[in-house]
VOGU-3710 file (C-alpha; in Angstrom, 3 decimals, decimal comma):
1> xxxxxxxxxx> 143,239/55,730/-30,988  144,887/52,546/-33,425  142,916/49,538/-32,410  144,370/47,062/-30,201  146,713/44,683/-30,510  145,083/40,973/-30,391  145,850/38,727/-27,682  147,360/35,506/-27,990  144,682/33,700/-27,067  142,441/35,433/-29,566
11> xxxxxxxxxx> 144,434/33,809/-32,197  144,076/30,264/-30,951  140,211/30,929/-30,279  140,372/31,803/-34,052  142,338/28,292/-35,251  140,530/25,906/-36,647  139,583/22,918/-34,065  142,036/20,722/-35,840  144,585/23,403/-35,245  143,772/23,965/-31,373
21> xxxxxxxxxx> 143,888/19,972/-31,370  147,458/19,627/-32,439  148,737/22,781/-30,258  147,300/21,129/-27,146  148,772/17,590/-27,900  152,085/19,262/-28,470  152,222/21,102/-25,577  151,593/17,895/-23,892  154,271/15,939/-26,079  156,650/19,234/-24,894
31> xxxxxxxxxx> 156,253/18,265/-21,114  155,883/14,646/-21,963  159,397/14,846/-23,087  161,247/15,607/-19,881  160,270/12,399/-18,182  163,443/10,640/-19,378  166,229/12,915/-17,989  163,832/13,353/-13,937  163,583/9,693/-14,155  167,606/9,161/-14,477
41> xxxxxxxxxx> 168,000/11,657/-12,010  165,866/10,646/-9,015  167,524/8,146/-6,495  163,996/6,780/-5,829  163,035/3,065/-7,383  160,571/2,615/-10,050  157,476/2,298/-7,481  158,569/4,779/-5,203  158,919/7,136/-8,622  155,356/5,828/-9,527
51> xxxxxxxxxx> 153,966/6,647/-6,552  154,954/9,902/-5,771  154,616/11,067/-9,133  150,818/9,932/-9,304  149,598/11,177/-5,907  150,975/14,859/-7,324  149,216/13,690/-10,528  145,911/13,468/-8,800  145,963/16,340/-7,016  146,936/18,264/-10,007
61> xxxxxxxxxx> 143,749/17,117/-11,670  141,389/17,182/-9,288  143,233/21,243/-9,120  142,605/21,865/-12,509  139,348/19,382/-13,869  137,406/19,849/-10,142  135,467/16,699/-10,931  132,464/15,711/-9,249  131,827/11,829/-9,682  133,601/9,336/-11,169
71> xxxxxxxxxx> 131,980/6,897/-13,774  132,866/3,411/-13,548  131,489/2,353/-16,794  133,715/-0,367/-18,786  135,515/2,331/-21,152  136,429/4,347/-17,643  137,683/1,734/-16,587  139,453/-0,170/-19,615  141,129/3,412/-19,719  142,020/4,298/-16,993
81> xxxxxxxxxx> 143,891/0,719/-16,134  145,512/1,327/-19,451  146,804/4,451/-18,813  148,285/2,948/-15,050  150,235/0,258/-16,819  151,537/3,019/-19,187  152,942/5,079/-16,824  154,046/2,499/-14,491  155,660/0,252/-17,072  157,596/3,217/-18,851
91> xxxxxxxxxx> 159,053/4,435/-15,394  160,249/0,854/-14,693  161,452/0,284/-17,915  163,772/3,600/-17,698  165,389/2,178/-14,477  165,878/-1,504/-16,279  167,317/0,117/-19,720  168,610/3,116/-21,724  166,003/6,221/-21,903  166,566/6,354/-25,566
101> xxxxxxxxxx> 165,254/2,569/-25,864  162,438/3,320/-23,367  161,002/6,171/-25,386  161,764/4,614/-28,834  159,801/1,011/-27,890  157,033/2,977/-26,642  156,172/5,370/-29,897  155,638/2,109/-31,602  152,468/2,447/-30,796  150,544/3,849/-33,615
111> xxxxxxxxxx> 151,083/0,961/-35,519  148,613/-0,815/-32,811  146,536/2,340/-32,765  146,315/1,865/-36,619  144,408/-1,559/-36,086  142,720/-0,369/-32,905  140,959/3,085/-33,960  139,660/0,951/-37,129  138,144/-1,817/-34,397  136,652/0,047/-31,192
121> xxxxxxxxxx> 135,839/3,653/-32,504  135,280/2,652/-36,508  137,780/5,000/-37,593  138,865/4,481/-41,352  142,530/3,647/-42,302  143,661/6,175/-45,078  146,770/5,475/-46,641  148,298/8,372/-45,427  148,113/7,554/-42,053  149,716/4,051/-43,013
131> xxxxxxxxxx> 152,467/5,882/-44,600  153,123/8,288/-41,840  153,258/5,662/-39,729  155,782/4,119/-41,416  157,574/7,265/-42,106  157,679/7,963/-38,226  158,976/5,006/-37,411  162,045/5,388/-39,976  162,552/8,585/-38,300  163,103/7,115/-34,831
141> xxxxxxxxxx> 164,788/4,107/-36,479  167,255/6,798/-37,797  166,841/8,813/-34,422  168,334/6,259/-32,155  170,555/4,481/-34,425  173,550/4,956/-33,005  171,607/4,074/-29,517  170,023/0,909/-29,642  171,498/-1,268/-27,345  170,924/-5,337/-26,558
151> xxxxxxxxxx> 170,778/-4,050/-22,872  168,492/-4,563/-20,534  166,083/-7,166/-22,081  163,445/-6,510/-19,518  163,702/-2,987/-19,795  163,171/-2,958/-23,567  160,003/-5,501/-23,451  158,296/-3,652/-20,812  158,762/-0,416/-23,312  157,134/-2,868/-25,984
161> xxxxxxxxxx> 154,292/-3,590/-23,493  153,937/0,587/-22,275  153,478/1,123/-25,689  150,970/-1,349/-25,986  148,891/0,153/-22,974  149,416/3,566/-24,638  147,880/2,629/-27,753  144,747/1,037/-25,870  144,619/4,215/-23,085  144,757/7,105/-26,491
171> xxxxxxxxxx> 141,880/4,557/-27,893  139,479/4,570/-24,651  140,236/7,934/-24,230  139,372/8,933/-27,792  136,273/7,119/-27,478  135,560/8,829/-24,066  135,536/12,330/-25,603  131,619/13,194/-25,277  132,135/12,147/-21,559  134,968/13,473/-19,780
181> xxxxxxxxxx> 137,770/11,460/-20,206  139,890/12,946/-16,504  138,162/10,644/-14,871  140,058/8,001/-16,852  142,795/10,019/-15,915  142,356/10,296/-12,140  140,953/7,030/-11,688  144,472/5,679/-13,345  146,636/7,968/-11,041  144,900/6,964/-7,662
191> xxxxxxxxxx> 145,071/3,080/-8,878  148,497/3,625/-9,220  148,906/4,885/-5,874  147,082/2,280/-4,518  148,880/-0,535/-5,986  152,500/1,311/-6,139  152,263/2,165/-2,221  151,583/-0,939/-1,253  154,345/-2,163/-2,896  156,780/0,238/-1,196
201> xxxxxxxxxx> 155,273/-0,221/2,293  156,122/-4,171/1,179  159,516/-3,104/0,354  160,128/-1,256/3,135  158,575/-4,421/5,652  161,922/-6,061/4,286  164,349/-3,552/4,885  167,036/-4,163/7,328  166,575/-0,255/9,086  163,167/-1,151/9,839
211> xxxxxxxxxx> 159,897/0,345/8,251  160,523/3,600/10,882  164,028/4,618/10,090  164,109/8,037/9,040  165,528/6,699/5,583  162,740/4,344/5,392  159,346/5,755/7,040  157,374/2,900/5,491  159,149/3,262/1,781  158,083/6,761/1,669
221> xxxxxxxxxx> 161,047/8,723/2,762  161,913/11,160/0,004  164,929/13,621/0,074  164,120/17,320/-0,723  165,882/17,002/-4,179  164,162/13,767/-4,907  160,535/15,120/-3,588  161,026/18,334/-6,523  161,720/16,572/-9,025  158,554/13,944/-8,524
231> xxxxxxxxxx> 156,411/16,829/-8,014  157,838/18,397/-11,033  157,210/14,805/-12,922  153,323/14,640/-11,273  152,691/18,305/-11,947  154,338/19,542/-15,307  154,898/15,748/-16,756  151,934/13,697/-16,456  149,299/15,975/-14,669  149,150/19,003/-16,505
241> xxxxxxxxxx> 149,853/17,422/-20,552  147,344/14,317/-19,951  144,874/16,920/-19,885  145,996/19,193/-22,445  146,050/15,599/-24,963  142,460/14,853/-23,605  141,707/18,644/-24,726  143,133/17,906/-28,044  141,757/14,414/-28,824  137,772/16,009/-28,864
251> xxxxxxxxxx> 139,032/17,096/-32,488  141,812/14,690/-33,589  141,831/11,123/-34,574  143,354/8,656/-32,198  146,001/8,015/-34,500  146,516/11,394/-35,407  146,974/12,395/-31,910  149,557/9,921/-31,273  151,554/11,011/-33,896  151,701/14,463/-33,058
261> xxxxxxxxxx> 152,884/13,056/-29,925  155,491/11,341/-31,687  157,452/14,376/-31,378  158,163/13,733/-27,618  161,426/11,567/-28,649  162,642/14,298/-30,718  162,215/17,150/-27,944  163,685/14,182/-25,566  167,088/14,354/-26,204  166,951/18,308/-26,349
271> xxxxxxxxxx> 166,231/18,130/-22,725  169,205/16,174/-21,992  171,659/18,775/-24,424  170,436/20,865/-21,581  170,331/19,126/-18,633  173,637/17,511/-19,067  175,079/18,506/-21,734  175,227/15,722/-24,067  175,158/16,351/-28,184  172,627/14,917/-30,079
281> xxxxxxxxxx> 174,964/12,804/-33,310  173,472/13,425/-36,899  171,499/10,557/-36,523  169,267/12,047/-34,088  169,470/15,712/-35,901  168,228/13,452/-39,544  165,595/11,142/-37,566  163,997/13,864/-35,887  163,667/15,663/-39,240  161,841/13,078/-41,222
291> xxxxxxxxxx> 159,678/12,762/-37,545  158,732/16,306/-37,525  158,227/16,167/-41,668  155,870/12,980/-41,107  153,507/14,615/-38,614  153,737/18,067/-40,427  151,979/15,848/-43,360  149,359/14,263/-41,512  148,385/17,312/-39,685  148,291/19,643/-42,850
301> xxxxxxxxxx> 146,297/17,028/-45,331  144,448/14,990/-42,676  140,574/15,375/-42,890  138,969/17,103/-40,532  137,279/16,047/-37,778  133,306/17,729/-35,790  134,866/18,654/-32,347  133,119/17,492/-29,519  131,827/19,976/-27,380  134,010/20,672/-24,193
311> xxxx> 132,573/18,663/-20,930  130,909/20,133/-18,000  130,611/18,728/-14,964  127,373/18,569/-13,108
//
C-alpha cells in the first residue's frame, strides 16, 4: 500500500515557528483587508458600526479562546484600550474620508513601532527593519498615489491617530505573549460596546421618531442586510484574525508582525475589484509590488525568534 499523502496541516506543524508566525498574521492581514469595502457599504454610523461589530467580536472570542478570567494588570489594560481606539477610530475615519486614505494613514505605524519595540519590550533596531520600513512606506506612497486626497481632514487625522493606537496595541500585545493576550482582545471589544452603545442610545434620545420607533429601538435597529454584514465584520474581520495575529506574534517581532500586516492595503483594493468592480491603476499594481518585496525581505533574512509556548487557560 504507497504511504499516505500528508495533510496540510502536517506541513505547517513542520514550518519553522517563524514560518507558522507569518502564515497566521497573513491570514489575519487577508480578513483584515475587507473592512474597507463592509464599512462603505453599511448604512449604519460609525458607533452603530462599532458596536455591532464588537459585540459579534466578543462572542466570537469568547467561541473560540473560552477564557476563564480576565487580568486587569496595567499591560491588559494599556492593550486592550489601545486596541478600542484602533478599531473605533479607523471605522470613524472610513465614514469621515476615502478608504484608501484610512488604510494608508494607519500602516504608518511601524515607524512608531520602530521606536516603541526598542522602548517597552527592548527589542533591537537592525537596519533592515529601518529599511523595510522605509521601503513599505514607498510602496503605499506609490500604492495610493493617484488617491490621496485633501478630503476629509478629520477623517485623515483620526487614521494618523488609529495608527498610533495600533502601534501601541501590536506593542502590549507583543509583550503579553507568555500571558494570553485575548483577554486584551475581549476586554477591548466589550469596552467598546460599552462606550459605543451608550453613545447610540444618546443618539437615539435625540431622534425626532422617538427612542421606540421601529427604525430607532434605542439606536439599535439594524436592517437584515446591515446586521450580515456587521456580523461578517465582528466574525471574519476583527474576531477571528485578532487571534490568528496574537497566534503569530508568540514568534515574531512586533515590528515584524506589523509589516507582514502591511499587506492588508495591498489585498484591500482586490476586495473592491471584486466587490464593485473597480480597477486597481499601475500605481497600485507597482506599490503593492515593492510592499510585498519589502516584507518578503524581512521575513526571509530576519533573525529568528524562541516561540513562546501556546497559553492555557486554567
Amino acid at each position: 500500500m504507497p504511504p499516505a499523502e500528508p495533510t496540510p496541516s502536517s506541513f505547517f506543524d513542520k514550518a519553522s515557528p517563524r514560518a507558522q508566525g507569518v502564515l497566521y498574521v497573513l491570514l489575519a492581514a487577508t480578513l483584515w483587508s475587507t473592512g474597507g469595502v463592509f464599512i462603505k457599504s453599511v448604512s449604519l454610523d460609525a458607533f452603530q458600526i462599532s458596536f455591532w461589530r464588537s459585540l459579534f467580536a466578543a462572542l466570537t472570542i469568547v467561541a473560540i479562546v473560552k477564557p476563564r478570567k480576565i487580568s486587569l494588570d496595567s499591560v491588559t489594560f494599556f492593550a486592550s484600550l489601545a486596541y478600542a481606539a484602533t478599531l473605533v477610530l479607523f471605522v470613524v475615519a472610513n465614514k469621515l474620508t476615502t478608504a484608501a486614505n484610512a488604510i494608508l494613514l494607519q500602516y504608518t505605524a511601524p515607524i512608531y513601532i520602530l521606536v516603541l519595540a526598542h522602548i517597552i519590550l527592548h527589542e533591537r533596531i537592525t537596519l533592515l527593519q529601518v529599511g523595510t520600513v522605509a521601503l513599505c512606506l514607498v510602496g503605499m506612497a506609490i500604492f495610493f498615489l493617484d488617491r490621496i486626497s485633501p478630503e476629509g481632514y478629520l477623517g485623515n487625522a483620526l487614521a494618523v491617530l488609529s495608527g498610533v493606537c495600533f502601534a501601541f496595541m501590536t506593542v502590549f500585545l507583543r509583550k503579553q505573549r507568555e500571558d494570553n493576550p485575548a483577554e486584551s482582545l475581549l476586554l477591548g471589544n466589550l469596552l467598546i460596546v460599552f462606550v459605543t452603545g451608550g453613545i447610540v442610545m444618546w443618539q437615539a434620545s435625540e431622534n425626532p421618531k422617538g427612542v421606540l420607533h421601529p427604525d430607532v429601538y434605542f439606536g439599535f435597529a439594524v436592517s437584515t442586510a446591515d446586521s450580515i454584514m456587521v456580523a461578517f465584520l465582528g466574525i471574519f474581520q476583527i474576531g477571528i484574525p485578532y487571534i490568528l495575529f496574537t497566534k503569530g506574534m508568540r514568534s515574531l517581532r512586533a515590528l515584524d508582525a506589523s509589516l507582514v500586516g502591511m499587506l492588508e492595503p495591498v489585498l484591500n483594493p482586490l476586495w473592491v475589484l471584486f466587490v464593485i468592480g473597480e480597477t486597481p491603476s499601475l500605481y497600485a499594481v507597482f506599490g503593492g509590488v515593492v510592499i510585498i518585496v519589502a516584507v518578503l525581505i524581512q521575513s526571509l533574512w530576519s533573525p529568528q525568534v524562541k516561540p513562546t509556548p501556546t497559553f492555557t487557560p486554567d
